[in-house]
N, C-alpha and C positions, 0 to 999 in steps of 0.2 A: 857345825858349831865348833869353836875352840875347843882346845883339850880341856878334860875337867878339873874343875879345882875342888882338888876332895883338902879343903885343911882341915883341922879341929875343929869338932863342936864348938859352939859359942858356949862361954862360963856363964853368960847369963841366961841359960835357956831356963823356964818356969820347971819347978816338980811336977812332977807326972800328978793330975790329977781328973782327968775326962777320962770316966771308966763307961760303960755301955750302958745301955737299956733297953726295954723291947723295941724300942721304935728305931733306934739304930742297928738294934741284931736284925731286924724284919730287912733293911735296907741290905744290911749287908749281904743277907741271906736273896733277896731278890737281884742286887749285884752278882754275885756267883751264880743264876740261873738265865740265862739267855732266855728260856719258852716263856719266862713270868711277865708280866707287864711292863708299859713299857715306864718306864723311868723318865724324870721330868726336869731337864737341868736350867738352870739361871746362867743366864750370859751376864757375865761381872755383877750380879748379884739382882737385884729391883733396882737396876739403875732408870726407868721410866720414870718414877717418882724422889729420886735420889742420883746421888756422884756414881759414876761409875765405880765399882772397886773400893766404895768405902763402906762406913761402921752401917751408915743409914740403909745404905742399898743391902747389906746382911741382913738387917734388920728385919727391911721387907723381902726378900726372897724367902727367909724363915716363915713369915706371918705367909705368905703365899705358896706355904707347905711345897716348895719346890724340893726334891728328893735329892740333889745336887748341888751346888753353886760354885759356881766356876770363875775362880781368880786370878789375875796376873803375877807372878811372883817375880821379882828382884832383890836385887841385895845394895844395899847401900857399902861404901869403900871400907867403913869401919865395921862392917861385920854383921846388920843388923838387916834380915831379910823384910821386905814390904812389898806392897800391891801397888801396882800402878799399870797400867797396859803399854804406852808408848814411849819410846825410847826419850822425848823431849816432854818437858814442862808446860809446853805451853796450852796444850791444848783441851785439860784435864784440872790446870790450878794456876795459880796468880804468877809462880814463876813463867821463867822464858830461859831459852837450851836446852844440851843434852842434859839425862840424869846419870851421864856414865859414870860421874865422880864426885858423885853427891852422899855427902856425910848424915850420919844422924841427925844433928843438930841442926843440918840446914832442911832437911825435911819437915823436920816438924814446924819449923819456922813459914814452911807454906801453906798454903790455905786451899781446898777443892773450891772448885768453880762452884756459884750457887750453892754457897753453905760455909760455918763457919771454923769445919771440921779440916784438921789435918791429914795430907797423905795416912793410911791406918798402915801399921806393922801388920806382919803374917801373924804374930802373937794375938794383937786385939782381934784380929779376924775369926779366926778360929776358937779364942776364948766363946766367942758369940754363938757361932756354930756346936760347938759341942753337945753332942746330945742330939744335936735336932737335927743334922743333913750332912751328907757326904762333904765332900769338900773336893772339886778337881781343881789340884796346881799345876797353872799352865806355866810351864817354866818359862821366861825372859832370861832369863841370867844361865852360865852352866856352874857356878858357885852352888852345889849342892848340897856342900856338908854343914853349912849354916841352915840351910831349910828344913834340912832331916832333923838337925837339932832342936829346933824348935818345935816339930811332930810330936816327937820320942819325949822329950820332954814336958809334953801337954796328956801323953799317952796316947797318941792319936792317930798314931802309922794305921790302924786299921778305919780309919776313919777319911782318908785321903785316898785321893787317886793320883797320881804322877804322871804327867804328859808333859810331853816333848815330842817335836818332829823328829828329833832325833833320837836313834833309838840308842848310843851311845850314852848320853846321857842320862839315860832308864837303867843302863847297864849298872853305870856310876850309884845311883840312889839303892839300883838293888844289891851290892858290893857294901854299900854302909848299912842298909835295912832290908835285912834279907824277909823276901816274902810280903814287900811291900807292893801293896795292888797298884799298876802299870797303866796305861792306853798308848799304845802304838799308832804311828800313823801312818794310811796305807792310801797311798797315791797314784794315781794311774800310771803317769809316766816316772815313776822311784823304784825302788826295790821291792820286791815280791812279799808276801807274808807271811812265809817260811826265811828269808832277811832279815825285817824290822825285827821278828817275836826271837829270833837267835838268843839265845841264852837268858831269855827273860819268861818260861815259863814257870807257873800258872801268868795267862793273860790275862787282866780282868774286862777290859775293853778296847776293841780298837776301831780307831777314828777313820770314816769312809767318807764319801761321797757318789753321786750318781754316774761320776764316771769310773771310781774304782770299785765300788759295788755290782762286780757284777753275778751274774746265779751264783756263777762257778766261787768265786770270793767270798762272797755271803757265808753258802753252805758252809765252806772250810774253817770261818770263824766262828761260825756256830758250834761246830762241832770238835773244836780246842777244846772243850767250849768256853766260849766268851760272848759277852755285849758285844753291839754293835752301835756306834757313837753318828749320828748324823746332824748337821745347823738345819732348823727350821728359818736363821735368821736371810732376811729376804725376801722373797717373793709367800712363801709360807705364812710368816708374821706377819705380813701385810696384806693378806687374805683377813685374817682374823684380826686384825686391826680394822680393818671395812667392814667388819661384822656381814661377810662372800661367804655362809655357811658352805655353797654346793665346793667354790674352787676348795676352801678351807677342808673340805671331806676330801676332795679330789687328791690334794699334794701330799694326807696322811696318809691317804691309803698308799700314795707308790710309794713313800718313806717306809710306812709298816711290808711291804711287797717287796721290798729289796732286804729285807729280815733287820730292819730297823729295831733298835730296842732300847735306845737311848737317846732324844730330843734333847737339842741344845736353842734355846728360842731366850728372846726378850719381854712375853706373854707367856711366865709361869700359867696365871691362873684360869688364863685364856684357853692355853693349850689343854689344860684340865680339865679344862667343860669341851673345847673340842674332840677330844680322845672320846668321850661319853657319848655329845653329839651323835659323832660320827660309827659309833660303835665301835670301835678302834679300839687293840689291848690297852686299857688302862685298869685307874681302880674307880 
């Protein structure tokens, strides 16, 4: 990733006003513990019944008590960070191109596919969120001192997760918001896990798969200690989308067997009766 772009907070970041409650202290508190269950994240929010990445799909990832949701962050040229996943317009809202140099004004001026909502800012996003679920920022952009801004300003650095593949740019966010909970991502053929977590502990989670997952990895991340972040989306999600109870037991159990503790699926509330289902650490 490019070098980062630490400018100035944005003047228009909101007053800090999302302060905690038990249902986010309990989150946070089961975030800091690896042995506790497992945690239950939204892929760009309830986009099944809603836009990817927009106000709607918050809406329902909330109502579908997912412990997580996980959204795309960019920054628009003049300053103002939003959610979008894909680098071009076209395949998410009425525009067409890149969004590499797109303004405020022309965002909102677009529309999501199937609905009559505009592109949402990181601000609307999070206002939604507060109180009620984690929030992981998959970084798109390395413009990180406008993202941070808008955290700090909502009060909500402890309420977010910051990912990135790169772990530079983890460095950059914990450089402006020290002590801001991280996920690392750790790849089979990339650098080690003593590399990515370099200068970024406490780790809160770091993102694996079944070929970097292995004993020897697991254990190590456990015992940072941290989460361990694995996609349910695929072949997983579409066990439980067939309503395949036996394979749907099958693929949690080697998720949870590889010291899995955080599900990233597009069947929040699926995954919730299956963890149960299947006797699987949930709640």
């Amino acid at each position: 990733m490019a070098a980062l772009a630490l400018a100035a907070p944005a003047a228009w970041a909101a007053e800090p006003f999302c302060g905690t409650n038990p249902h986010i202290a309990r989150l946070q508190a089961e975030r800091a513990d690896p042995s506790g269950r497992i945690l239950i994240a939204a892929h760009r929010g309830g986009h099944l019944v809603a836009p990817e990445n927009s106000r709607a799909a918050m809406d329902e990832a909330i109502a579908e008590k997912a412990d997580i949701i996980e959204i795309d962050v960019r920054v628009t040229t003049d300053g103002v960070p939003y959610v979008m996943h894909d680098r071009t317009l076209d395949r998410t809202t009425d525009g067409t191109g890149s969004n590499a140099q797109i303004t405020y004004a022309q965002l909102r001026a677009l529309r999501l596919k199937g609905s009559a909502e505009s592109p949402p800012t990181l601000q609307e996003l999070l206002v939604k969120s507060c109180g009620k679920a984690l929030v992981d920022l998959d970084m798109k952009t390395d413009k990180i001192a406008p993202v941070l801004a808008v955290v700090e300003g909502l009060g909500m650095a402890d309420q977010v997760i910051l990912f990135d593949s790169e772990s530079e740019t983890l460095r950059g966010g914990r450089h402006l918001v020290p002590g801001l909970p991280v996920m690392t991502r750790l790849r089979a053929d990339g650098p080690g896990l003593e590399e990515i977590n370099r200068g970024l502990a406490p780790v809160a989670i770091v993102h694996g798969d079944p070929t970097s997952l292995t004993r020897a990895a697991s254990a190590a991340i456990v015992a940072l200690p941290a989460r361990i972040w694995a996609n349910a989306l695929g072949d997983t999600d579409t066990a439980m989308a067939q309503g395949d109870d036996a394979e749907t037991c099958r693929r949690l159990a080697d998720l949870r067997a590889m010291g899995v503790s955080v599900i990233q699926t597009d069947y929040p509330a699926a995954l919730r009766k299956g963890l149960h289902q299947c006797r699987i650490s949930g709640d």
